[in-house]
C-alpha positions, -999 to +999 in steps of 0.1 A: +329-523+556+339-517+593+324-537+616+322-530+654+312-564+674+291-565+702+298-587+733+285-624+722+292-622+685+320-636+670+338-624+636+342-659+626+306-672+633+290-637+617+310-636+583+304-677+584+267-673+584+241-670+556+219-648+574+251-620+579+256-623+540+218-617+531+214-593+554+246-576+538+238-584+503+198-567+511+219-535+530+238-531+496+209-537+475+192-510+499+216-483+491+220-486+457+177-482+451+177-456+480+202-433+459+179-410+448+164-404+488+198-402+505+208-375+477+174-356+483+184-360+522+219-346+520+209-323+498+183-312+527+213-314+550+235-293+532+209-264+532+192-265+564+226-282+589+199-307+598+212-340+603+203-372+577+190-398+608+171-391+636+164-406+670+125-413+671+126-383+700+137-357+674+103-355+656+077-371+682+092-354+712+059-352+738+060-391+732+069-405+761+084-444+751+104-421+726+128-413+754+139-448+763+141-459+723+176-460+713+174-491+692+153-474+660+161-443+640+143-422+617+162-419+579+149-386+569+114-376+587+094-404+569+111-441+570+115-455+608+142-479+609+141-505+633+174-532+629+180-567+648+208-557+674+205-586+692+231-618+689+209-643+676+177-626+685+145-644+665+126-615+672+126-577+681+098-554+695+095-523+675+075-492+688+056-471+663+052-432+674+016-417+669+001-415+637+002-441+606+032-461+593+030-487+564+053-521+567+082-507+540+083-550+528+043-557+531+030-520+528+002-536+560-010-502+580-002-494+617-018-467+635+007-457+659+017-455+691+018-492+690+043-519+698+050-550+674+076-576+674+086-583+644+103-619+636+139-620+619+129-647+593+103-624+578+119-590+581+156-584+571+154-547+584+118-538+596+114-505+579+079-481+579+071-451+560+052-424+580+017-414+564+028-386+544+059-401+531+070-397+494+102-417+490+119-419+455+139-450+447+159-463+416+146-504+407+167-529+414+166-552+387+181-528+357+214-515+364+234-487+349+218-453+334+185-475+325+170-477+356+136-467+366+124-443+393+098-458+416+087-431+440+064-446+471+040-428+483+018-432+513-006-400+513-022-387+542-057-371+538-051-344+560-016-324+550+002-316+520+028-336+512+057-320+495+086-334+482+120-326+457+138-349+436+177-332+436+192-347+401+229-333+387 
């Protein structure tokens, strides 16, 4: 882990608290389910040059907030990301781009553009899935070669959604 410190954190007050270890231990956690999306994503990356993450600009680029958002990120062109960057920040505002995202934790609907501020005790990482978004992801309570796929799904009425699972 490499860990690059903004001004008003320190290293011994971070790694001393229990919200930096749950916030690491849920990050882990993350990855290891989200093995199966990050292959299919550099898979995708490999064969078309495009990048893994996104600024919120790269795919809603005639909304105008989009320009001034630096703090949220797109994995792939369905979950918005949307981490706590400030040092002991309780809450964070979080601007959805048009169309409809689903809470990643609650799966509550958003219809977008909005903004929402989101409180750190009930979000780890505020994460939404974009209406259309087919996300494949290993469970987390089996490990080894016995794990199940869960694939989440939010369909949207009005396009196809299309998606490939990449396994060698």
């Amino acid at each position: 882990i490499r860990l690059k410190l903004a001004k008003g954190y320190s290293i011994e007050e971070l790694i001393g608290s229990d919200q930096f270890i749950e916030t690491l231990e849920y990050t882990f956690s993350l990855r290891e389910s989200w093995l199966p999306y990050l292959y299919q994503l550099t898979w995708q990356a490999h064969t078309t040059g495009l990048p893994i993450l996104h600024p919120t600009l790269y795919f809603f680029p005639d909304w105008e907030p989009g320009k001034e958002i630096q703090d949220q990120f797109l994995v792939g062109p369905h979950v918005l990301v949307s981490p706590f960057l400030q040092p002991k920040g309780l809450s964070r505002r979080i601007h959805l781009p048009p169309g409809s995202w689903a809470d990643a934790q609650t799966f509550e609907v958003f219809d977008g553009p909005c903004t929402l501020t989101y409180e750190r005790n009930n979000a780890i990482l505020p994460m939404f899935y974009r209406q259309g978004a087919i996300v494949p992801s290993y469970e987390t309570n089996t490990d080894g070669l016995d794990r199940s796929m869960i694939v989440t799904f939010f369909p949207d009425n009005e396009i196809i959604s299309e998606s490939n699972l990449y396994d060698d």
